[in-house]
C-alpha positions, 0 to 999 in steps of 0.5 A: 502468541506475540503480534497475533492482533497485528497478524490478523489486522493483516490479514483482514487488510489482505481480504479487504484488497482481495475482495475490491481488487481483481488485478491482486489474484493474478498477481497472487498466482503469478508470485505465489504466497510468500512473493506476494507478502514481500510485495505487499511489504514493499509496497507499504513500507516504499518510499513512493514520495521524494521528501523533498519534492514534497516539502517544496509544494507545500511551500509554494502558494496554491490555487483552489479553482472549481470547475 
């Protein structure tokens, strides 16, 4: 069977967020299966960052202050 070993490295990454975070069994409930697979699919695969923001920050100085 082809992607086998991708298949259960998801599903351990759904046990392992499962098991630390209580919010996903509502969310679970609420979408059901296959909504809440298109969640986490969108979630990893989202473009959460503006590229461009984030090369205009990296290119400024910063400052390291402790505190």
């Amino acid at each position: 069977m082809k992607g086998y070993h991708y298949l259960m490295r998801i599903g351990r990454t759904i046990n392992v967020l499962a098991q630390y975070c209580e919010s996903l069994v509502s969310m679970f409930i609420e979408k059901g299966v296959r909504g809440f697979i298109d969640f986490v699919r969108e979630t990893l695969t989202g473009p959460w960052l503006d590229v461009d923001w984030v090369q205009s920050r990296l290119k400024q100085p910063y400052q390291l202050r402790l505190i």
